[in-house]
N, C-alpha and C positions, 0 to 999 in steps of 0.2 A: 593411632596410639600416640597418646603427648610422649616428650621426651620428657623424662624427668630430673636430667641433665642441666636441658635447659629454660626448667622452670623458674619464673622471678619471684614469687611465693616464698613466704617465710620459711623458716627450717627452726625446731625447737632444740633449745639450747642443750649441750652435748651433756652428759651426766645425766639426765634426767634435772636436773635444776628448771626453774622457772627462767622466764626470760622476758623480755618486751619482745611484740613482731612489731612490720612496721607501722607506722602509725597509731600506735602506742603510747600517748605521753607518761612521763614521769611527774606530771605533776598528780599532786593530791587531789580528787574534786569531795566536796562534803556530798552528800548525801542527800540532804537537805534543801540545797538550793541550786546545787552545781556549779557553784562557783570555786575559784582553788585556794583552798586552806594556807592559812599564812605560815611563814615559814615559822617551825619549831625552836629555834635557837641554836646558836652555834654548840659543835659538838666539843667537849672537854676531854682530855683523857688523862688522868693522873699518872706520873712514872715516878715509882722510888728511884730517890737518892741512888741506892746502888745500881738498877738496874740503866739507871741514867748516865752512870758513872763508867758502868761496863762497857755500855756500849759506845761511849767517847772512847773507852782504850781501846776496842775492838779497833776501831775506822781508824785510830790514828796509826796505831802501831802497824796495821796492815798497810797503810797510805806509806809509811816510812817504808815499809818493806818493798815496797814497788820502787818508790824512790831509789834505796840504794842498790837495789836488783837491777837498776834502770830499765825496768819496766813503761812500757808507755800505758795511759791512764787507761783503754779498753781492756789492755791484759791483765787477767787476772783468771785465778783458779775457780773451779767448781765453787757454786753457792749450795748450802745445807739447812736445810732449817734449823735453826735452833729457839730453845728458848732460855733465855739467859736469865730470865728472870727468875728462874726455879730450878736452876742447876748451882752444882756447888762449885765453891772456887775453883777445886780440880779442875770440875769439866767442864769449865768455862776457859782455864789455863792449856789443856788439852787441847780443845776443840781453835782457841788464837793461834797454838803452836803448828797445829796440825796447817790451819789454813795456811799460815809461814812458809813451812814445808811445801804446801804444795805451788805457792807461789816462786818457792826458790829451785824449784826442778829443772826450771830451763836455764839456771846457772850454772851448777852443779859439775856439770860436763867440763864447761869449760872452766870454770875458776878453781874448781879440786873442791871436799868438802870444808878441810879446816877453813879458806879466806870465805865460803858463804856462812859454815858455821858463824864467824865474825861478824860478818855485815848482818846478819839477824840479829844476833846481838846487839848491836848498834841500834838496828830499826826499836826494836824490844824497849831499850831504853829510851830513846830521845822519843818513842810514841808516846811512854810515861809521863816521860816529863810533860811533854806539851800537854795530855791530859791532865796533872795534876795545876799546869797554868789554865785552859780553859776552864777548869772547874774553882778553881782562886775567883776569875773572872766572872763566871757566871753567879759567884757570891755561895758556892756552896758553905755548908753548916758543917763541913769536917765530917760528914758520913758518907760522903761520895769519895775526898782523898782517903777515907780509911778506907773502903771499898779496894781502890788502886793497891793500898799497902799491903793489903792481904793478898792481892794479885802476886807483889811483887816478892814476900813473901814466899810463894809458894812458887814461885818460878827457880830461885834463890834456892830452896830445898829442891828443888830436881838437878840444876848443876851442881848440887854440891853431890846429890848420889853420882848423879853422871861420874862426875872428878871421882869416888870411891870406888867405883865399879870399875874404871882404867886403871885401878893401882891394883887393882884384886888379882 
């Protein structure tokens, strides 16, 4: 009886998905003559303004948050899918903050919360700012820094509840 261990034979791809086995190319061949179809054209992907915008503040702000976390550049929290392009400011503002949080957990211990409260703060802003300079730079039309304003906006409306709820 073979082993089936140690078969060198294809194995089909996990999920039920299609797959190449070996000797498989990926090229196109036509039909017709068997030769391989030239290539199609480069592929384009259109991204809104905002979604563009978003996701500049997303990297920056969390890039700053490593920064002042002194985090070294592998460390970093859980990845989540998200889709930003169809979520509302909230839970775009949520889902930054959350990721924050969980990057600043391995501070926490030692720094207390009010000085990492701080330094997120700090990240929170200066990742703004530079977003609002990369997108200057990239020649935005003012619908990507308005994008950022309504971020910042509604980040603005949660400290200021936060500040009401400690005096309650």
């Amino acid at each position: 009886m073979a082993d089936p261990l140690g078969s060198t034979t294809s194995v089909a791809a996990t999920g039920g998905f299609a797959s190449r086995f070996l000797g498989q190319s990926s090229e196109r061949r036509s039909p017709a003559n068997g030769k391989p179809e030239p290539p199609r054209g480069d592929r384009v992907q259109v991204v809104a303004p905002a979604t563009l915008a978003r996701g500049i503040l997303r990297e920056r702000v969390l890039a700053r948050t490593r920064d002042v976390l002194g985090l070294a550049m592998g460390e970093h929290g859980p990845v989540f899918a998200e889709a930003i392009e169809t979520e509302s400011v909230d839970e775009f503002l949520g889902r930054l903050l959350s990721a924050q949080n969980q990057l600043a957990a391995v501070r926490v211990a030692a720094w207390g919360v009010q000085r990492t409260r701080g330094r997120l703060g700090e990240a929170f802003a200066g990742g703004a700012a530079e977003t609002l300079d990369l997108l200057v730079l990239g020649g935005d039309d003012g619908s990507g820094a308005a994008q950022v304003a309504k971020v910042l906006a509604a980040h603005a409306r949660r400290l200021a509840a936060l500040a009401n709820d400690g005096r309650a």
